[in-house]
N, C-alpha and C positions, 0 to 999 in steps of 0.2 A: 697776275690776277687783275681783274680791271678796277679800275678807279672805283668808289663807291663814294655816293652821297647821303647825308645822314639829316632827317628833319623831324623835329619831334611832333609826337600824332597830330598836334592842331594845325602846324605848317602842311605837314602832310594831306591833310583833308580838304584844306582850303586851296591848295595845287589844284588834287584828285578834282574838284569841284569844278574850279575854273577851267581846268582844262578841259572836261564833259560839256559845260557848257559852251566854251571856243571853239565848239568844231557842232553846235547848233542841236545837243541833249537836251530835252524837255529836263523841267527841273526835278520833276519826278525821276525819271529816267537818270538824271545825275544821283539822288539820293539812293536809288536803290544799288545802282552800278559804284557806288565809291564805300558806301558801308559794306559792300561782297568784301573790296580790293581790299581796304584798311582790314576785317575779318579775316583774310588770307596774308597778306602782308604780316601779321600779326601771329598768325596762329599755325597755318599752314604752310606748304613750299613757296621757299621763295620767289619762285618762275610764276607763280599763278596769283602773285600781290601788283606789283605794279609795271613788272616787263609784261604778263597779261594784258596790261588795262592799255598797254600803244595799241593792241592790236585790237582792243573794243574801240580808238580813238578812231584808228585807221577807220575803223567798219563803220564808225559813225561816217566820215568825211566821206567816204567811197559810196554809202549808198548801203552798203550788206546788212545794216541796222536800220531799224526805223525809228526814226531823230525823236517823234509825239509820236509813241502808239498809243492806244486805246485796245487794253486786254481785256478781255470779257471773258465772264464763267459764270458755267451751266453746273448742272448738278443733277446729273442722271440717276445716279443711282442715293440716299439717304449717306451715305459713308465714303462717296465719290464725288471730289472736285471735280470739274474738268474746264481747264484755261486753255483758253489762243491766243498767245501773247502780239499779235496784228505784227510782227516780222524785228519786235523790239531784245529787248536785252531781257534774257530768262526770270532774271532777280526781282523785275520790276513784277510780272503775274505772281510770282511766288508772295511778294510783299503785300498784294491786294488782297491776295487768299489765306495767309495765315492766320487770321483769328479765325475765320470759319472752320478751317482744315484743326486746329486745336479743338476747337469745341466738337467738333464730331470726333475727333479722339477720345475725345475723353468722355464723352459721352456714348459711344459703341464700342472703346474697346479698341478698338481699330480702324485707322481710315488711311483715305488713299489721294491724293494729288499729282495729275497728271497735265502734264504740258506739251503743245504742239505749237509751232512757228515759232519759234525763235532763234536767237544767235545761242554762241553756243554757253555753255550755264557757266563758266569759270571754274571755279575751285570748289568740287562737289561738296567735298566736306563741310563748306558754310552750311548747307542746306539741312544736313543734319546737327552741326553744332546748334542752330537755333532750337531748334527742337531740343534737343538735350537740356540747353539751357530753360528752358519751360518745364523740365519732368521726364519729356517723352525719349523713348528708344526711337530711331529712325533707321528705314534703311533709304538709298539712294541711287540710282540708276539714270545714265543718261549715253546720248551717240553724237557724233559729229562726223562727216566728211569722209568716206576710206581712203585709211592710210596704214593700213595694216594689213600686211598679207597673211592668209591663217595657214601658209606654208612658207618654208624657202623654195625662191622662186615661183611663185604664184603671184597674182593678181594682187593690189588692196582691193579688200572687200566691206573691212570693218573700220569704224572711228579706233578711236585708243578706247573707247568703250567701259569710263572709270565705273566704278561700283563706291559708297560711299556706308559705313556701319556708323551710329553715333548710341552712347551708352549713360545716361547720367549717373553718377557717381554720388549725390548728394552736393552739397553745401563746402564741402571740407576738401573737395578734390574739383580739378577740372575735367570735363567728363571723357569714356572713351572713347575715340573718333580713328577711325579706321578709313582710310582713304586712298584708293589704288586703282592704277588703267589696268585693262586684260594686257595692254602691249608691256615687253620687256620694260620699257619706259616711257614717261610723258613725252608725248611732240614736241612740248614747251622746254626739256631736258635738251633734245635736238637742236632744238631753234639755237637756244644758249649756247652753245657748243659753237655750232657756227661763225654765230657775233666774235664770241669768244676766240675763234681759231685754233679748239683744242678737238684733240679724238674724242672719240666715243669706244667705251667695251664690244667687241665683237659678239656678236648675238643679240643686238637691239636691233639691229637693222640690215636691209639689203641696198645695193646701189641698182639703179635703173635697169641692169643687167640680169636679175634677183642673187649675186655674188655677193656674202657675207666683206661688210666694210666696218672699218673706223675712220671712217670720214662724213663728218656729220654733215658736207654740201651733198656729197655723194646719197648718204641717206634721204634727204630731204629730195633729192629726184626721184627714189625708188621708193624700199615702204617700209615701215616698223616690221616687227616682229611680236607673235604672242608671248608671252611669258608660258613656261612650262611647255612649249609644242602646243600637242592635240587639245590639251585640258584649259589651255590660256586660251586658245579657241573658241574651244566650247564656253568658258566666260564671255569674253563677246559676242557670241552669238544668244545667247541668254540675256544678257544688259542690253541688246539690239533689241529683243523681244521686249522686256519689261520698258525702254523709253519708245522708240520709234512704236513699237510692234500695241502697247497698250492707250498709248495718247492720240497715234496717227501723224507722228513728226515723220518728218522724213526718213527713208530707209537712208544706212551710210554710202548705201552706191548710189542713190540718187539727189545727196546735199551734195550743194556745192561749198567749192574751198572758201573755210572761214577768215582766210589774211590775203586773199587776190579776189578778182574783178567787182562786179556790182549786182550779182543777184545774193538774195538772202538764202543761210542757212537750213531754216527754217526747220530744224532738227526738236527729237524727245526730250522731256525730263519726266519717270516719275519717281515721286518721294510718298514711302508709307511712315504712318506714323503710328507709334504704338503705346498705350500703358504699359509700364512696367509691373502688373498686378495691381489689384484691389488697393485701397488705401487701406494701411494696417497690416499689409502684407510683409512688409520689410523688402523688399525684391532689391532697392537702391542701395542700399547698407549691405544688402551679400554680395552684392557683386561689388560694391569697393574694398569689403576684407578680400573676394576672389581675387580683386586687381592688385592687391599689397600682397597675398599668398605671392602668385606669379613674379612679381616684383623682388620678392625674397631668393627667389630662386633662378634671379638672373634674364627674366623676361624681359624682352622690351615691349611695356603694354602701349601703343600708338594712343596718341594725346593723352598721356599722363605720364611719362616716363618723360625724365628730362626737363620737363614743364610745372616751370614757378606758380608756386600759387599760396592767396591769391593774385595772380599777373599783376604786374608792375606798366604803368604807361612808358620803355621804352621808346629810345629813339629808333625810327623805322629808317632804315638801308636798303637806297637802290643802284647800280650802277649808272655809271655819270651820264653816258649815251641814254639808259632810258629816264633820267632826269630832266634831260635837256630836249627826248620830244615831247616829254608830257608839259615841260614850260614851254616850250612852244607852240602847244595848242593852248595852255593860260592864258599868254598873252594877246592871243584872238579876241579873248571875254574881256581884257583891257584897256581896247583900244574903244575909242567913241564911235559913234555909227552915223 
């Protein structure tokens, strides 16, 4: 197992920090891309806390991010966002628009935020934990790059094409958060794997050839796989539809790769938000005895099963290699000028 290193959240953030700003992140664009990572680091997989954030570093320094953008939103429709995040980091238009996008929740009932041009959104799941954390149910929809073939031996056609569910729970529980790509596995699962020098299960992936492999470089030439065949398919092409297809982000065959050259992304997010009924309704309270039923009965309910609460400031863990490029972009914001 590789080496890991351990820094507690305030070391942590002030790293995250420095390092966005060492490779020339507006500081906005640092706040909103280091409270995702720490959110992910913290709550969800570990691949999409801070081995994710080399590859936002990378995008900053290479060009595929835009270092100051200026995201702008329209509002076409009374219950409809609609952000351009100018070729920056998805999190920063999501964090301009979320008081707006609450209040039209919860004021219609239901509303809708939709994003176009950006890198890609990191760890869906943040997107609806906030929400959650406010009251609201969220669902989550985004694309990235094809790397997914919607057969063995076919083409990529699709990103990993995650879907993202968030469920408030009340005050007594942490909410439910449901977070899953269409492909067999995250890319970010791959990548790891690689670094790492270990296999991968057969059925994630094809090699260049479209010949099922356990060799995650071999995968990383060829393509992912959907989960379920036909049906994992048809999930991303639905998640295709709802971000690229309703914002006007990029289709996944026409972004480019998010961890090589220097054109940007410029890929979907959208995120609905919802009331969980009327006030007075109870809707938050049934569904945390439904989530303790399930519980009783051996279910594993995603973000509450296994998870402390209320959450403890732990010390966050990253492997040493990606400790040591994230200090390495810190120390660019350390030197004088």
């Amino acid at each position: 197992m590789a080496e890991e290193v351990a820094l507690d959240p305030a070391e942590a953030e002030a790293l995250a920090m420095r390092a966005c700003l060492g490779v020339g992140a507006s500081g906005k664009s640092a706040r909103a891309l280091v409270d995702a990572t720490l959110s992910a680091a913290r709550f969800g997989p570990a691949t999409l806390g801070f081995p994710h954030m080399v590859d936002y570093l990378n995008g900053f320094r290479e060009g595929r991010i835009n270092r100051a953008p200026t995201p702008t939103l329209a509002r076409p429709f009374p219950a409809l966002l609609a952000s351009d995040a100018d070729g920056g980091v998805a999190q920063l238009g999501f964090d301009l628009a979320f008081e707006a996008f609450m209040a039209a929740a919860r004021r219609f009932g239901i509303a809708m935020f939709t994003q176009t041009n950006s890198y890609t959104t990191g760890e869906l799941g943040y997107y609806v934990r906030r929400l959650a954390g406010e009251g609201l149910a969220g669902l989550a929809a985004t694309n990235a790059n094809a790397m997914v073939a919607a057969t063995p031996g076919g083409s990529a056609v699709y990103g990993t094409n995650p879907l993202a569910f968030g469920f408030p729970l009340g005050d007594s529980s942490p909410p439910l958060i449901v977070d899953q790509a269409s492909s067999a596995t995250a890319h970010v699962n791959i990548v790891a794997a690689a670094a790492e020098g270990r296999p991968i299960p057969e059925g994630w992936a094809v090699d260049e050839n479209g010949a099922d492999t356990s060799d995650p470089r071999r995968a990383l030439a060829g393509a992912l796989l959907p989960f379920g065949g036909r049906k994992g398919a048809n999930v991303a092409l639905i998640v295709e539809m709802l971000s690229a297809g309703l914002s006007g982000g990029s289709w996944s065959l026409d972004a480019p790769d998010f961890r090589a050259g220097d054109a940007r992304p410029a890929v979907g997010l959208t995120v609905v938000a919802m009331m969980p009924g009327a006030p007075g309704d109870g809707r938050i309270a049934r569904a945390l005895e439904q989530a303790r039923r399930l519980q009783a009965r051996g279910v594993f309910v995603p973000g509450v099963s296994g998870r402390e609460f209320p959450p403890t400031a732990k010390a966050l863990k990253m492997p040493r290699s990606v400790y040591e490029a994230i200090r390495g972009c810190a120390a660019a914001a350390d030197r004088p000028l």
